[in-house]
Structures are given as C-alpha cells and as structure tokens.
N, C-alpha and C positions, 0 to 999 in steps of 0.2 A: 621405859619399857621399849624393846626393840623387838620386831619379828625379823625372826631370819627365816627367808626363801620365802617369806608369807607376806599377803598381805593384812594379812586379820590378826589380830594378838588374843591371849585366851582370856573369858570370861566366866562368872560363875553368875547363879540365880540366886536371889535370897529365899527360895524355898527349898533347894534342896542342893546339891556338889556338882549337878549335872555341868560341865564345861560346852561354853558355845564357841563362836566366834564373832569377834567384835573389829568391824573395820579400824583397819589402822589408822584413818583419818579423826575418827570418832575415840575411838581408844586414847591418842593424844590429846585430846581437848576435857575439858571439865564432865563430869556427871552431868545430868543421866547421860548412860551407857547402853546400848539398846544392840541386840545381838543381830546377825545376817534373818536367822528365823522371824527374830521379831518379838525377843524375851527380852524387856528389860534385864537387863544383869547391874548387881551390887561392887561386885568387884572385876575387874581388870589388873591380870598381872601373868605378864611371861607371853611364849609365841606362841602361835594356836598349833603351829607344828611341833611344839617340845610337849614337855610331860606335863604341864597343867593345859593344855590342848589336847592335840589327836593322842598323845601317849597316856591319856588320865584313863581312867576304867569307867568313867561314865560321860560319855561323851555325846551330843545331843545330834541321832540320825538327822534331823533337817538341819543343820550347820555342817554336819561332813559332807552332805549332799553337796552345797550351798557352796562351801569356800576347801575343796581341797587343795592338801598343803601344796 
C-alpha cells in the first residue's frame, strides 16, 4: 500500500464505510490500525488522497481536518 503526496493511507471502520486516515507509519505495520481521529479502523487499503480517501462519499470530517491531502 502506497500513499502518494500523503502521508496517511485510507482506512475504513467496522461499523460503517465512513473512510479515515491512517498514518503511514501505522498503515504499514500489522493491526490494529487506529485512524488520525482515533477510530480504530478494520481495513487499510489505497491513499487517503485517492478514492477510497478524500475521493470516497463518506469521508470522516475529523480526519480531513486532521490529515489534508
């Protein structure tokens, strides 16, 4: 998984599709995965500046605050 221009890569919640962003440093290492906000996240996959990031339709106000692209 690579982020380009970013440092964060994109994450999801196990309750719902909302995407966060999850430090790059943390994204490459094993579970848990724990987002800038402070959401555990389930999965990590893609850059938090592509479409399962900032370009997804649900995407978590306190993480674009947090880590814009």
């Amino acid at each position: 998984m690579t982020s380009a221009g970013s440092g964060h890569a994109a994450g999801r919640d196990q309750e719902s599709s909302t995407a966060h962003a999850v430090p790059r440093e943390a994204a490459d290492g094993p579970p848990p995965w724990v987002a800038v906000c402070g959401t555990p996240v389930a999965v990590v996959q893609g850059a938090w500046g592509g479409r399962r990031g900032l370009g997804s339709g649900d995407v978590c106000p306190r993480c674009r605050e947090l880590a814009p692209a």
